[in-house]
N, C-alpha and C positions, 0 to 999 in steps of 0.2 A: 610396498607402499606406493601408493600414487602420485606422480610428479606434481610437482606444481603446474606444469602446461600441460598436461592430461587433467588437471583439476579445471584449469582456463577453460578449455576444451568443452569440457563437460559444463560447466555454467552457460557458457555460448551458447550450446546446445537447446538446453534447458530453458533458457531466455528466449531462443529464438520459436519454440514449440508454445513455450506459456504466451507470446506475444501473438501467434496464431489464436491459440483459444480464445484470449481475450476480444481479439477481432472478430471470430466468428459470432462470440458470446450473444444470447438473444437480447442480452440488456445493452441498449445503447451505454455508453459511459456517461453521456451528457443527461441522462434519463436516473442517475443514482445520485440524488444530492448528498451530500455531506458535509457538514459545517463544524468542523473544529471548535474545539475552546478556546484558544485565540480571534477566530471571528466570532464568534457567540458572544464573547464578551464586549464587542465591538460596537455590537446592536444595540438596539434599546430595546426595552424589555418587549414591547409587541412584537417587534420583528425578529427576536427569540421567539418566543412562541410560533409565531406562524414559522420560521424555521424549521424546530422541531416536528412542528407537527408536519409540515412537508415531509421532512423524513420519514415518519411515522407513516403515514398514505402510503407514500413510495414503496415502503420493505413490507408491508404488509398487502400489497396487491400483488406482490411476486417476489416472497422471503426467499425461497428455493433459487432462483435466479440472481437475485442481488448478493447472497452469502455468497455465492459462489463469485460471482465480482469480487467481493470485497477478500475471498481467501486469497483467489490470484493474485489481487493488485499486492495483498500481502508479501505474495513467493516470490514475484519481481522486485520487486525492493530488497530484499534480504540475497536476494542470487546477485542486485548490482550491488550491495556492500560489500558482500565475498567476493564479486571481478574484482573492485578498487584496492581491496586488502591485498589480492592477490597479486595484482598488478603494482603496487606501491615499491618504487624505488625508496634509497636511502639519499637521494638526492636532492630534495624536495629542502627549500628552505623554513626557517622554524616558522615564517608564516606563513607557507603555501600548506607545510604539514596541518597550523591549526586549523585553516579554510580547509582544509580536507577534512578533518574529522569531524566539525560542526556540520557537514556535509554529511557524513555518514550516519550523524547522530540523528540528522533530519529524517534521513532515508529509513532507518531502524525506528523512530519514533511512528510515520506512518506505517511501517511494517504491524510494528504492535497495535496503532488504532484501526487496521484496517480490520485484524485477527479478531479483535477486541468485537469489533463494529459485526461483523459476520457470528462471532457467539452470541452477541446482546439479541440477532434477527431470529437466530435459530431458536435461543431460549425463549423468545417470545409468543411462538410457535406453540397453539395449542392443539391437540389431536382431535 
């Protein structure tokens, strides 16, 4: 079985390669809009619209390039929730513990809209 700092180890790793690609990646990151449900709701409904439809341009002039942002940004996120799990003392007070997991919940939530966001690119993808 794999130690826990051979599991560190190996996230470190992992994080520091994925944050290369991400860098090299030919899609700028400032160049992949993405607007949440929390700000969508925020707008008013024109600038909903022109929102989405921004997105829509965007992943549809370069699906292939932006899934692939969006799976990365996904695998970073979920590699820094397993550092934090992994690295989490039992010393943590009961409110540093709950700012920690609200934390995690955050990080896991864009994990999943990002996964989500890179299926919706690819399904939309016609041959």
């Amino acid at each position: 079985m794999t130690s826990r700092q051979d599991q560190l180890t190996g996230i470190e790793r992992a994080l520091a390669e994925l944050d290369k690609v991400l860098g090299a990646a030919p899609v700028d990151r400032s160049e992949v809009p993405f607007y949440g449900p929390t700000m969508l709701l925020s707008m008013s409904e024109i600038d909903q619209a022109m929102a989405l439809q921004s997105e829509r341009a965007r992943y549809e002039a370069n699906p292939e390039d932006t899934a692939v942002h969006f799976c990365l940004t996904s695998a970073i996120a979920l590699l820094e929730v397993s550092q934090v799990l992994l690295n989490q003392g039992g010393d943590l007070s009961p409110q540093d513990r709950e700012r920690q997991w609200k934390t995690l919940v955050a990080y896991t939530k864009t994990a999943g809209r990002s996964a989500y966001r890179a299926a919706s690119i690819l399904t939309d993808q016609k041959d």
